[in-house]
C-alpha positions as CSV (number, residue, x, y, z in Angstrom):
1,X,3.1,104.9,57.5
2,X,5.9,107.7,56.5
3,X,4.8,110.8,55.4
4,X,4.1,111.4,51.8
5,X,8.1,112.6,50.1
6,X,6.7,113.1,46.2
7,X,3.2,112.7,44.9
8,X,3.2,112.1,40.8
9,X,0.3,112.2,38.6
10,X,0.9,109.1,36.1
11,X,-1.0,107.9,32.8
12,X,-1.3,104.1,32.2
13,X,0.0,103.8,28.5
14,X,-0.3,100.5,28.2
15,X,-1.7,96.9,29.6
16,X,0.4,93.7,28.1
17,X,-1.3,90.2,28.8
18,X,0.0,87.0,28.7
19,X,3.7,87.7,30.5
20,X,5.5,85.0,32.6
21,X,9.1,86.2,33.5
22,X,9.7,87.8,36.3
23,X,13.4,89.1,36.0
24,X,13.5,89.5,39.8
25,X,12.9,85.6,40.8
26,X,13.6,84.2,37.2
27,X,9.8,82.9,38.0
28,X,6.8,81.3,35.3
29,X,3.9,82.8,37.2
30,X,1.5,84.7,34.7
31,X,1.5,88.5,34.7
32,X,0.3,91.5,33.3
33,X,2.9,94.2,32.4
34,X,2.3,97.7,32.7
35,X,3.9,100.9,31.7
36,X,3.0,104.4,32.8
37,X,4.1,107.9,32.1
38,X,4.0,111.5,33.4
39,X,0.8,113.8,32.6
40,X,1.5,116.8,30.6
41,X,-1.0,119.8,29.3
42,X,0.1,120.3,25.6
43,X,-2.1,123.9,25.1
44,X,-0.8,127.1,26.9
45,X,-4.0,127.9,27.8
46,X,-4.9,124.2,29.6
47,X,-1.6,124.5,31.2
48,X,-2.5,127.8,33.1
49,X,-5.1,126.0,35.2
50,X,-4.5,122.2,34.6
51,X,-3.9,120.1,36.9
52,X,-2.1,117.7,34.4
53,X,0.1,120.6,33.5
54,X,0.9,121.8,37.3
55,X,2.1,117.9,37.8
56,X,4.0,117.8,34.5
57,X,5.8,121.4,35.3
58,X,6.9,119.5,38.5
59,X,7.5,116.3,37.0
60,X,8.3,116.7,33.7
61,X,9.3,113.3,32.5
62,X,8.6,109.8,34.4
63,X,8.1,106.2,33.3
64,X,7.3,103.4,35.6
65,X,6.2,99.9,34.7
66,X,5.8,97.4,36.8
67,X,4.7,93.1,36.3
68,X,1.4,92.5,38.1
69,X,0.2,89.0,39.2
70,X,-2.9,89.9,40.5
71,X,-5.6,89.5,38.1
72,X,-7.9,91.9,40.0
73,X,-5.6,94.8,40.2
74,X,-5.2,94.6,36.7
75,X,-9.2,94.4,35.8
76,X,-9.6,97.7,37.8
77,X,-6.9,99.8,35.7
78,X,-8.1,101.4,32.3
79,X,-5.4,102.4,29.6
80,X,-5.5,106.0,29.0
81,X,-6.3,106.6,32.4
82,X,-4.4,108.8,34.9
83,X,-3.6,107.5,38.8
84,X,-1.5,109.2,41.4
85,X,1.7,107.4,42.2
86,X,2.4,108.3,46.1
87,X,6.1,108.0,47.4
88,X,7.0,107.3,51.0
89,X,9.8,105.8,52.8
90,X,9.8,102.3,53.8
91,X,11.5,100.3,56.5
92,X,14.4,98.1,55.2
């Protein structure tokens, strides 16, 4: 595997059950749509030695969501929790 380019610190927002669309391949399978965003340290004196502040001051603003198919990823995230998003080159 490449080595690590950016590493964000992400908050799951929200969990919505019961999709089927996939815009990608126009398939019916059932999914689970999710939808993060960047961590951030509202109070100036969190955000002096926060990790959630040292990861928003780097990545101030970020949204990714993403459909999920697989029942058991989605049973293992919480909403309101925070997971690191790690990017790294991949082959074509």
């Amino acid at each position: 595997m490449s080595e690590a380019i950016m590493v964000c610190k992400l908050q799951l927002h929200s969990i919505q059950s019961g999709g089927t669309l996939c815009a990608s391949d126009n398939s019916q399978m059932p999914s689970s749509q999710l939808r993060f965003g960047a961590v951030w340290e509202g109070s100036t004196e969190k955000q002096q030695m926060s990790e959630n502040a040292i990861f928003g001051h780097w990545t101030p603003c970020a949204e990714f969501t993403a459909s999920v198919r697989n029942a058991g990823v989605v049973e293992k995230l919480k909403q309101g929790k925070k997971y690191y998003v790690t990017f790294t080159e991949a082959p074509d």
